[in-house]
PyMOL CGO cylinders between C-alpha atoms (Angstrom):
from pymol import cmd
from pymol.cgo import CYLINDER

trace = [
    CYLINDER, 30.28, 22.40, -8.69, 28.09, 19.68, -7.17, 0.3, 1, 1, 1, 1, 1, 1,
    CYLINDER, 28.09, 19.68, -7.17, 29.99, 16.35, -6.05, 0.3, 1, 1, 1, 1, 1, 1,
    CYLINDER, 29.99, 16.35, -6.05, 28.60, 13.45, -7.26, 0.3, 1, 1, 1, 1, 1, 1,
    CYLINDER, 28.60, 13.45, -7.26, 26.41, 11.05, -4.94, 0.3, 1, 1, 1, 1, 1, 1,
    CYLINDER, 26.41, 11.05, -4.94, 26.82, 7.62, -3.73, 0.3, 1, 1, 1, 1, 1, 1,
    CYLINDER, 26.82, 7.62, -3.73, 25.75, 5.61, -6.37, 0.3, 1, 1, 1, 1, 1, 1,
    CYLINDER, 25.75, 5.61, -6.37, 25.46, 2.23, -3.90, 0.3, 1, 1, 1, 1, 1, 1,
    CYLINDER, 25.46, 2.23, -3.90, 23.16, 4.97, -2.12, 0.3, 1, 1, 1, 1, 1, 1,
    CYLINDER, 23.16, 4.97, -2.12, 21.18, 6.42, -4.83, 0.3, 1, 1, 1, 1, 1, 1,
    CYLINDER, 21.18, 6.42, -4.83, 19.12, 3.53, -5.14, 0.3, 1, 1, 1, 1, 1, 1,
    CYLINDER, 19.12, 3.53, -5.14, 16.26, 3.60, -3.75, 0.3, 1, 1, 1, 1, 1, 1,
    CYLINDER, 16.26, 3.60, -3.75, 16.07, -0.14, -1.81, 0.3, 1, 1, 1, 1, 1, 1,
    CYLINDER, 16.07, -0.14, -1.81, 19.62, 0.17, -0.60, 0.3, 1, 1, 1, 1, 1, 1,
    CYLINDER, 19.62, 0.17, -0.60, 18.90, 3.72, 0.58, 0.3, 1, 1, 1, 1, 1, 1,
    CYLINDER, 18.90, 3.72, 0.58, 16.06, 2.53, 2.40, 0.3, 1, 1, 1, 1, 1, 1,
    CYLINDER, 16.06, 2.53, 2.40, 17.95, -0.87, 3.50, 0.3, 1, 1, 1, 1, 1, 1,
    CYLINDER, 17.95, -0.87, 3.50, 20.76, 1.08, 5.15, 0.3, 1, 1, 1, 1, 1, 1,
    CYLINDER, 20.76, 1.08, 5.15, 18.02, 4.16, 6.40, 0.3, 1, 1, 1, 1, 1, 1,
    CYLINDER, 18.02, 4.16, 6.40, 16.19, 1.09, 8.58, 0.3, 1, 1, 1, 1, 1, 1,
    CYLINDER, 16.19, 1.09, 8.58, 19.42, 0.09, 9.72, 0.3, 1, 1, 1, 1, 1, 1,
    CYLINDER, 19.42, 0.09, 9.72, 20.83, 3.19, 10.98, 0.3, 1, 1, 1, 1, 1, 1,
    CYLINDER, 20.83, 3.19, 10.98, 17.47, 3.39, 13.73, 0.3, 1, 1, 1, 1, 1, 1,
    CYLINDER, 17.47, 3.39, 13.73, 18.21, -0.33, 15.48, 0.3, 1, 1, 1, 1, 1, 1,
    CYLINDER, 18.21, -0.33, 15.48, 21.02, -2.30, 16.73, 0.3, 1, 1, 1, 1, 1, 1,
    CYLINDER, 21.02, -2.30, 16.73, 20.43, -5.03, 14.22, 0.3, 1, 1, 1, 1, 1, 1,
    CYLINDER, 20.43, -5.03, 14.22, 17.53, -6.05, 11.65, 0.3, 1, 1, 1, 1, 1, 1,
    CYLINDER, 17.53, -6.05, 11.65, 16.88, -9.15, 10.40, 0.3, 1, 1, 1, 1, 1, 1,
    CYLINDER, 16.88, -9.15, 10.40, 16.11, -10.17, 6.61, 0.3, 1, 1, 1, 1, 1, 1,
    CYLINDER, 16.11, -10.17, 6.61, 12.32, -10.86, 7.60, 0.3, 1, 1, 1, 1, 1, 1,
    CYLINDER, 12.32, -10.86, 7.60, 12.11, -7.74, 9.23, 0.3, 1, 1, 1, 1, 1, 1,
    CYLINDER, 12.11, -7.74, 9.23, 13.39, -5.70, 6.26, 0.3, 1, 1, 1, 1, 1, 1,
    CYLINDER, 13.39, -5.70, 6.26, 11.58, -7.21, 3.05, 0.3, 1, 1, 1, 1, 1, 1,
    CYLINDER, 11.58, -7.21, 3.05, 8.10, -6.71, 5.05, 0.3, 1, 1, 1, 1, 1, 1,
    CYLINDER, 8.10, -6.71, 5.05, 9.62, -3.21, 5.97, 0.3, 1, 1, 1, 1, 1, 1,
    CYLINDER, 9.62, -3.21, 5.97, 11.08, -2.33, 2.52, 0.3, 1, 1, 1, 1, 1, 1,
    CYLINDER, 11.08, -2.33, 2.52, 8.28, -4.46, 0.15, 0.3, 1, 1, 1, 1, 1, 1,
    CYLINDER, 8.28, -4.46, 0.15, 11.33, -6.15, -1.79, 0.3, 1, 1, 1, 1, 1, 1,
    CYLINDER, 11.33, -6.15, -1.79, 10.93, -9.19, -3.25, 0.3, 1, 1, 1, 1, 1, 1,
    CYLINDER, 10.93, -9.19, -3.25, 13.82, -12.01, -1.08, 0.3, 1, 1, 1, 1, 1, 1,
    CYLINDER, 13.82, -12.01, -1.08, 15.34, -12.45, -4.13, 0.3, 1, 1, 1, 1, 1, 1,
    CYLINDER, 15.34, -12.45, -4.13, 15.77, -8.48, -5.03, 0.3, 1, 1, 1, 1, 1, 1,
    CYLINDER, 15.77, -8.48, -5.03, 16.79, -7.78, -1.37, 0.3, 1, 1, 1, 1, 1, 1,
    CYLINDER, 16.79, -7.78, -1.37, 19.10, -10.45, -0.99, 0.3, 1, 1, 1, 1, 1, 1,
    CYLINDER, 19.10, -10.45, -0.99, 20.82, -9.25, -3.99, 0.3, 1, 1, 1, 1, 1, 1,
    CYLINDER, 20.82, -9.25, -3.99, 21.15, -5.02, -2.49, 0.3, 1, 1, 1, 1, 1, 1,
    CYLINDER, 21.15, -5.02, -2.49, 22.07, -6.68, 0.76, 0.3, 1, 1, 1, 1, 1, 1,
    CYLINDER, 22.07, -6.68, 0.76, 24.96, -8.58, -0.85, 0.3, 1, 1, 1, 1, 1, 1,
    CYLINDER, 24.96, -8.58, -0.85, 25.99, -5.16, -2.58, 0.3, 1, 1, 1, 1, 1, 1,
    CYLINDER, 25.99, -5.16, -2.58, 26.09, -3.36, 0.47, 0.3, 1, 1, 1, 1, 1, 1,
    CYLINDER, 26.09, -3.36, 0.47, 28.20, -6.00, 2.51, 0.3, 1, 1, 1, 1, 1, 1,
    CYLINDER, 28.20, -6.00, 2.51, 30.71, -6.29, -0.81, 0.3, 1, 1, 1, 1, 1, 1,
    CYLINDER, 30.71, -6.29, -0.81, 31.13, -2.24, -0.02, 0.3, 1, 1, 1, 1, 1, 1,
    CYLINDER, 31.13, -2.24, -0.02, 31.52, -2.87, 3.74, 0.3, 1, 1, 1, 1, 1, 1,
    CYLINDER, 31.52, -2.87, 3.74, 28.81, -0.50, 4.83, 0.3, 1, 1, 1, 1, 1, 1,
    CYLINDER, 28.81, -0.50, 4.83, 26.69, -3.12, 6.36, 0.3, 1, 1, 1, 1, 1, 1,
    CYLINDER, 26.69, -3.12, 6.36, 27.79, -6.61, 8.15, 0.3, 1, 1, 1, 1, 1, 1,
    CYLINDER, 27.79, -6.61, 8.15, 25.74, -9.64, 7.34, 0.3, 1, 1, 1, 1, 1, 1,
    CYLINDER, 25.74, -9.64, 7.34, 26.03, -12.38, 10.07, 0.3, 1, 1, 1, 1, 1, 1,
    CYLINDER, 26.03, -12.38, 10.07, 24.13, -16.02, 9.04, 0.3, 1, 1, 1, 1, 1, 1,
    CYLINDER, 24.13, -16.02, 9.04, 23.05, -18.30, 11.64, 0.3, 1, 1, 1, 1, 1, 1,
    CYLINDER, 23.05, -18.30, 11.64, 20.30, -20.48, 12.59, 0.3, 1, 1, 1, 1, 1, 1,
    CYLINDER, 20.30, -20.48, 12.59, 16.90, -20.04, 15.04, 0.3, 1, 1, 1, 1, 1, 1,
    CYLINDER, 16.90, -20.04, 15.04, 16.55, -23.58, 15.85, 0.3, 1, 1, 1, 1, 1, 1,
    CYLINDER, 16.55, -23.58, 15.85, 16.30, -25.36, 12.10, 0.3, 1, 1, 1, 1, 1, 1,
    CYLINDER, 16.30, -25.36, 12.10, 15.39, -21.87, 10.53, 0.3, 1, 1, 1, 1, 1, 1,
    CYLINDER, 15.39, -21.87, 10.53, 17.82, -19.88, 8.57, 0.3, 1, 1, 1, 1, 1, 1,
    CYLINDER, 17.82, -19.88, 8.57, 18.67, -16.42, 9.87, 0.3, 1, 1, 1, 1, 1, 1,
    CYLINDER, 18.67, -16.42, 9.87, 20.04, -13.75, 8.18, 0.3, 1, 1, 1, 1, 1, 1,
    CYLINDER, 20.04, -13.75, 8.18, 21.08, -10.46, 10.33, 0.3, 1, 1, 1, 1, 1, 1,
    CYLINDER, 21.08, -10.46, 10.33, 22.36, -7.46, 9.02, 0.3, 1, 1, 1, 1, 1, 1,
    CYLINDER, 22.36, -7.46, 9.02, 23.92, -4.11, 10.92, 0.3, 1, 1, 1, 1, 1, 1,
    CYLINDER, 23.92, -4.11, 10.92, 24.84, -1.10, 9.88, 0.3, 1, 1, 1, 1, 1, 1,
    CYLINDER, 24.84, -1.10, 9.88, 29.11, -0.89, 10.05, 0.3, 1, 1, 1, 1, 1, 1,
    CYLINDER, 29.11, -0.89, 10.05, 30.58, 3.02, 11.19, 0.3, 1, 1, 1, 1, 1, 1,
    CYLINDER, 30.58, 3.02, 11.19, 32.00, 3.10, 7.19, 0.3, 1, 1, 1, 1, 1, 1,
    CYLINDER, 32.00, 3.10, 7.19, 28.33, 2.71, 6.32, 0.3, 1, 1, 1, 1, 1, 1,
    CYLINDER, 28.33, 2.71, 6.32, 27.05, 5.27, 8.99, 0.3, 1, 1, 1, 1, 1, 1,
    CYLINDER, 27.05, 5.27, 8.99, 29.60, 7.69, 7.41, 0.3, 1, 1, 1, 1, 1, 1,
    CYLINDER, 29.60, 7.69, 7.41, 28.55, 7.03, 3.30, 0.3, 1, 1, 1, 1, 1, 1,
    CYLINDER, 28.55, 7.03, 3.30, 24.69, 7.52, 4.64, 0.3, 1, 1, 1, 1, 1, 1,
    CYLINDER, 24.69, 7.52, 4.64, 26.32, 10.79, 6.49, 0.3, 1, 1, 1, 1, 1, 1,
    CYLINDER, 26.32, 10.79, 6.49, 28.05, 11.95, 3.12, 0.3, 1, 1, 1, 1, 1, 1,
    CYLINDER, 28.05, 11.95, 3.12, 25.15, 11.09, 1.10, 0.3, 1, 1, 1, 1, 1, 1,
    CYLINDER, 25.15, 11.09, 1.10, 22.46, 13.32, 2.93, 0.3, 1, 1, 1, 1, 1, 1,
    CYLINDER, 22.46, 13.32, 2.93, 25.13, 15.96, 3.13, 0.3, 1, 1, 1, 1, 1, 1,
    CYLINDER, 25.13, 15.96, 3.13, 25.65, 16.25, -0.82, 0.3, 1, 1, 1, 1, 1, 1,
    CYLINDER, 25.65, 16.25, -0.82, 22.24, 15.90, -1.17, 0.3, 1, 1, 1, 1, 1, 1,
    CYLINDER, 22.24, 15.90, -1.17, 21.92, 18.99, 0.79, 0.3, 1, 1, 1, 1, 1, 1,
    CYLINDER, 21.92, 18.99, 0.79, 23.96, 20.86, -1.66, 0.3, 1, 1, 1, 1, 1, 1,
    CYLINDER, 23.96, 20.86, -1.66, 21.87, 19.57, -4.62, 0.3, 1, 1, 1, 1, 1, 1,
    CYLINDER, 21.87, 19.57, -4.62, 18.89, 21.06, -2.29, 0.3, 1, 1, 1, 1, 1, 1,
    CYLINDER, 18.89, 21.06, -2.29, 20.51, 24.18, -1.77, 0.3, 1, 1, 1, 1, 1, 1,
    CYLINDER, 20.51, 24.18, -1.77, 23.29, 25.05, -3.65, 0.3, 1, 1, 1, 1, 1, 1,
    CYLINDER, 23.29, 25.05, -3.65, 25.91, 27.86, -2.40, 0.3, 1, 1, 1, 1, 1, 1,
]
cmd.load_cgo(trace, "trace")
């Protein structure tokens, strides 16, 4: 029987919102709406989802009068993304 996936995974912009996360120390929300094509409001919105689940941490500051959003990828997050391409496996090749 195949275990069910990650459903805060299967979607497509937070799959590819934690997948640019896991290759750099930080990101910030610039750099991932030009990298993911999101629209701020969409990506703010999968961003909030993913901090609610603790798989990423969202820190909010300032560059000089600019608001700055920076997100990371937390080890809980590192392991759902680890889970996720591991069932996903399965579904590829099932035993």
């Amino acid at each position: 029987m195949l275990k069910p996936l990650d459903p805060l995974l299967h979607s497509e912009l937070r799959l590819a919102i934690v997948s640019i996360l896991l290759g750099v120390e930080s990101a910030d929300f610039v750099y991932i709406r030009k990298q993911t094509g999101a629209t701020a409001g969409n990506l703010s919105v999968q961003i909030d989802k993913l901090h609610k689940a603790e798989y990423i941490s969202v820190d909010k500051g300032f560059n000089g009068k600019m608001p700055r959003t920076t997100c990371s990828i937390t080890p809980k997050g590192r392991e759902a993304f680890a889970e996720y391409v591991e069932r996903l496996k399965e579904y590829i090749s099932p035993k």
